[in-house]
C-alpha positions, 0 to 999 in steps of 0.5 A: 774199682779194680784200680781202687783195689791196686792202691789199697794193696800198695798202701797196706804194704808202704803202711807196714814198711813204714811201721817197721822202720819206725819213721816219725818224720813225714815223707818229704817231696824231692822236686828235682826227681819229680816229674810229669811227663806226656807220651805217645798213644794219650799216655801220662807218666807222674812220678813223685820222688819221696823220702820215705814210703807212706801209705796212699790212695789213688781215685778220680773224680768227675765234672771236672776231670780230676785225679786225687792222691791221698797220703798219710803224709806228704810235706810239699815244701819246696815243690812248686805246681810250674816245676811239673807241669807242661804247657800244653799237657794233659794236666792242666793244674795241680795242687798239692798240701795238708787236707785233714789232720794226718792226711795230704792230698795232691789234686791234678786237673785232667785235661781229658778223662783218663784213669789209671793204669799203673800204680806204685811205689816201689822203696829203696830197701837201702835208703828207705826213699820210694818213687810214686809211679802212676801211669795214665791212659785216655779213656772215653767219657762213658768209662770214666764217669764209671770209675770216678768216686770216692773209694769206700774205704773203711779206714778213710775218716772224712773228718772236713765233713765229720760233725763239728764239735758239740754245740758251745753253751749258749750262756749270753756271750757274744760269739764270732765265727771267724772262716779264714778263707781257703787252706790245705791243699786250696792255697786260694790267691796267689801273688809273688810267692804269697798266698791267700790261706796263709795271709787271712789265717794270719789276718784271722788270728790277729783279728781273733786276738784284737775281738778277745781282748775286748770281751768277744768269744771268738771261734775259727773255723780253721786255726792250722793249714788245713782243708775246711769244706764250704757246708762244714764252715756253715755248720762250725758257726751254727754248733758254736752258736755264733751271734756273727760269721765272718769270713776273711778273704784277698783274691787274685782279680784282674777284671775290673782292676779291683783293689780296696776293701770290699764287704759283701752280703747276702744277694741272689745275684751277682751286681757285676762281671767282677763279682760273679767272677769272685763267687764263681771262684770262692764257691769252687773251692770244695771242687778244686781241693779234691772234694766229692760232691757227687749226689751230695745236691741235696745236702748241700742245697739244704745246708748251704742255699737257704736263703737269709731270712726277712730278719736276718738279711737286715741285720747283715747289711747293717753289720756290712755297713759297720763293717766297712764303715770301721775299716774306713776309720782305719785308713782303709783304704776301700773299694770304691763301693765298699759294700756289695752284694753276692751269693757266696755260700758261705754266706747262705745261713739262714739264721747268722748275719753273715758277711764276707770282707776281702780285705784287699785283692792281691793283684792289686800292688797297693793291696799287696804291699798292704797286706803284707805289712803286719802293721797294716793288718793289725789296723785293719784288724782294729777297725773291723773289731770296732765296727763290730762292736758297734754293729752289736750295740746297735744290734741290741737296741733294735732287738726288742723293736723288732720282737714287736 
């Protein structure tokens, strides 16, 4: 708590030396005078080069070790995690980027538990540029565990877990939620420079704007670079009422040389090796954006893990099978078993057929090149419009069957 304390004091003052230069911009990150370093006696030395002082907080999280920096607000444009980080090191991953409107946060996943023993950010009075200086010390499992926790700072407003907006008015349109997967501070894959947030936000709005121009009322649960958590997903689908959810991925695997379009539905159990390497990827994306889910089982079990409904688990494999069925019409090309089952929680709506499609994996060269290509996207974007639309056909002439 006491280091809780240091950070709110080093943030009210950086928050009034920012007001009283009137800075607009946001604060940008100098890679070539950043660093983080190891030293002797279990001591690690991050030291983040600014362009601006900004006000920040500084706190730890546990299962697993992690050390969270919140700013409001940080432009890591240009800084990679491999520019910091050291083989070997006692920080063994990093993230950084946007995590709600006006904040940024930096994620550093801790290879044994540590806690902060200097905090700082000191500003050049001259130039207006400010060193963030953290200090890190080993300490034992028992002291950490105390000390990690969201501080309860009545200024921070959790707005990925805030209420969606109100609930869209029911009026007989047919509404598609659609979850570009990943974002802020969760880039999700990565290959050759590009990765996963920004492609299927791309993929998204493209396929946003193919589904409007044929009648379709569509929501995205994300339309900028932000964090958006797996409960708050699930719940912007059932405020906006939607008839579908659709979340948009292309993932990073190299076991069992995945490649082609895939569409997966609800099931309890992954079917394979590779697929349960997949959700336990997707389903950690809340951990690795720095999210707290201590004594949050509950909620989350109540929000995320019902199960699909007898009605409603059949309605999503027939979208699958529509799904996956248009994108073949396209040209594909898919998996070679195009539709799957898996537990992702994003999937886990009792009442909204829900499905995730990976367009194609990024570590697949034949994917990648794919995905790239605007053209190819706006492709596949028609061929997932158009089995959609044929599932809802379908959908609505079995409706009155099933009321039966």
């Amino acid at each position: 708590m006491k280091r809780f304390f240091v950070s709110l004091i080093c943030a009210l003052s950086f928050a009034t030396h920012v007001a009283s230069q009137d800075l607009t911009a946001l604060a940008r990150v100098e890679p070539s005078q950043s660093a983080i370093k190891d030293g002797w006696f279990g001591r690690t030395d991050i030291t983040l080069q600014l362009s601006q002082g900004v006000p920040f907080r500084v706190f730890t999280l546990d299962a697993p070790a992690r050390l969270v920096v919140d700013f409001r607000e940080v432009d890591f444009s240009g800084l990679e995690a491999s520019d910091l980080l050291q083989d070997g090191g006692q920080i063994t991953g990093l993230r950084f980027g946007a995590f709600q409107p006006g904040w940024s946060r930096l994620v550093a996943d801790l290879a044994e538990p540590m806690l902060a023993t200097q905090i700082g950010m000191p500003v050049d009075p001259n130039t207006g540029r400010a060193t963030l200086g953290i200090t890190l010390k080993t300490v034992s499992a028992e002291e950490f565990a105390k000390s990690a926790g969201t501080p309860p700072d009545p200024n921070w407003a959790p707005a990925f877990l805030a209420p969606p907006k109100p609930a869209v008015v029911d009026d007989g349109r047919f509404v598609v939620v659609l979850d570009p997967g990943h974002g802020g501070v969760d880039p999700g894959a990565e290959q050759e420079g590009l990765n996963e947030k920004h492609l299927m936000l791309s993929f998204a709005q493209t396929l946003a704007d193919v589904l409007r121009r044929r009648g379709v009322e569509v929501v995205l649960t994300r339309e900028t670079d932000v964090f958006v958590a797996l409960e708050r997903r699930v719940a912007i689908a059932h405020q906006a009422n939607a008839d579908v959810f659709i979340s948009l991925h292309a993932d990073n695997l190299s076991q069992g040389g995945a490649r082609g379009a895939t569409v997966y539905t609800l099931s309890e159990d992954a079917a394979d090796a590779a697929t349960a390497q997949l959700v336990a990827r997707h389903d950690r994306s809340d951990v690795l954006a720095g999210a707290d889910l201590t004594g949050s089982e509950d909620q989350v079990a109540e929000i995320l893990l019902d199960f699909a409904r007898a009605e409603t688990g059949p309605r999503s494999d027939a979208l699958g099978r529509a799904l996956a069925a248009g994108m073949e019409d396209a040209g594909g090309p898919m998996n070679r078993r195009a539709e799957r089952q898996a537990g992702f929680s994003v999937l886990k709506s009792a009442d909204i057929p829900s499905v995730l499609i990976e367009i194609g994996f990024l570590s697949s060269k034949r994917d990648l090149t794919n995905i790239s290509d605007p053209v190819w996207r706006q492709g596949m974007a028609e061929g997932i419009a158009q089995g959609l639309l044929d599932w809802r056909d379908a959908d609505e002439a079995r409706a009155p069957l099933v009321r039966q």
